[in-house]
N, C-alpha and C positions, 0 to 999 in steps of 0.2 A: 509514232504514227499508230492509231487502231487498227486492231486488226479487224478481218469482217466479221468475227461474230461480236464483235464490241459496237460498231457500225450498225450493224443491222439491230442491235436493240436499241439503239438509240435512234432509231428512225422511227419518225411521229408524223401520222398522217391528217388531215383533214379533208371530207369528203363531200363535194355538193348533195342538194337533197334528190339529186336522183340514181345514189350511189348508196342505198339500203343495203342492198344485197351484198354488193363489194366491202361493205363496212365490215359486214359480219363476217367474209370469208377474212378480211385481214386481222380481225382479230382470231378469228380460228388458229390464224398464223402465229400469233403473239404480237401483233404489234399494234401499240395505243393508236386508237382509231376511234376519231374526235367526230361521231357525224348524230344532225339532228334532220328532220324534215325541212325545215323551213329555216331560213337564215336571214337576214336585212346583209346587203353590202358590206357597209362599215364591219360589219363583224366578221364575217368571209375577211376579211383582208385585216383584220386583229389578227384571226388566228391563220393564215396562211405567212404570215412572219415570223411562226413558231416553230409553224409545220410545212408537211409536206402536202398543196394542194392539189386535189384532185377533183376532176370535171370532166362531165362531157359536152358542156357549155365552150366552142370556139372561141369565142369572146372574152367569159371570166377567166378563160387559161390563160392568152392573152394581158388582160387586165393584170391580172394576180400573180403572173410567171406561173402555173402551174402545171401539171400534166394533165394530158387531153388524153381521153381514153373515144375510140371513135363505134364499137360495138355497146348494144345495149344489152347484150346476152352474158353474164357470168363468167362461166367458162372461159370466152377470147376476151373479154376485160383482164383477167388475171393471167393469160398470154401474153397481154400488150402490155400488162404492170414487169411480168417477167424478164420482159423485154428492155423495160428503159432502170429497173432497180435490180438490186441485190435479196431478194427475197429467198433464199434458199438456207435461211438457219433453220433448222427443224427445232433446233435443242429450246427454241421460242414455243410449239406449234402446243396446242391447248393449253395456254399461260394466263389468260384473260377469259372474261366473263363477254359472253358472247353478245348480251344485250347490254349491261351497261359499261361496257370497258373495262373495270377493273381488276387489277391483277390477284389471280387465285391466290388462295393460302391453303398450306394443308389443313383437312379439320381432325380432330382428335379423333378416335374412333368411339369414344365410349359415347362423347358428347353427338356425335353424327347418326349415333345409331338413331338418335329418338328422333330424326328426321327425313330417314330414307327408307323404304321398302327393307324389309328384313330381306328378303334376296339379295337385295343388291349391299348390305352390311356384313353377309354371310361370305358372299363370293369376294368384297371389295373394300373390307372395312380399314386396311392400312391403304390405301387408294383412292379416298375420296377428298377431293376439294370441295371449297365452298366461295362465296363471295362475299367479303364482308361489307359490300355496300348494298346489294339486294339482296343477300341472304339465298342466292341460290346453290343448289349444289350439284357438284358434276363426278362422272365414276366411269371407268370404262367400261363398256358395253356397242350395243350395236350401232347409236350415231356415232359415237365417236370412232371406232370401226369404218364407217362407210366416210366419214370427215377424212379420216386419213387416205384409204384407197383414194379417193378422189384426188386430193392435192399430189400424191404419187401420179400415181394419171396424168396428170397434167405437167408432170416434170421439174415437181418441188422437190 
């Protein structure tokens, strides 16, 4: 049997398109988080066979077996996700690229240098990720900072 942190990274979500916000806070969390604006049907129910769907749509929940999330506000969306999942591996939380989903790698530092703020290579240079699909890069500092208070807060 898995244990939960074997579980909890192997939970894969897919998000209706009114679930923007919620995308990013679960990848915040580390976990693959399949959401686009717009969807057709047939493809909602491709990928809810794979994944874990989610909606504030009564109906597509319905339809699709998904979770119904009944606030449109952030905060008690990821209350009521807390509520019906296991979301509390930390050893996950800044693992993924927060817009295009994919999972960080570390970047070298020599090579990171010619791409980040000499502050931030100064203070950060064994500490910086990047994302080899959109090429962005991430370092600790003050969003990441207040990303974490927050999901504390909230009781992650």
């Amino acid at each position: 049997m898995a244990n939960i942190s074997e579980r909890s990274r192997s939970m894969k979500f897919v998000l209706d398109s009114m679930l923007g916000r919620l995308a990013k806070w679960l990848r915040i969390m580390g976990y693959d988080t399949y959401y686009q604006p717009t969807y057709r049907l047939d493809e909602l129910y491709r990928l809810s066979q794979e994944r874990i769907f989610i909606t504030r749509n009564r109906a597509l929940a319905q339809k699709l077996k998904g979770i119904l999330l009944t606030s449109d506000h952030i905060e008690e969306q990821l209350k009521e996700l807390k509520k019906k999942l296991d979301l509390k591996n930390s050893t996950l939380w800044l693992s993924r690229c927060i817009i295009c989903n994919t999972e960080l790698r570390e970047a070298d530092p020599e090579w990171a240098q010619q791409f980040v703020p000499e502050y931030v290579y100064m203070e950060n240079k064994n500490n910086i990720k990047f994302c080899p699909s959109c090429k962005r890069f991430y370092w600790p500092g003050t969003h990441r900072q207040n990303m974490l208070k927050k999901l504390k807060e909230l009781g992650f």
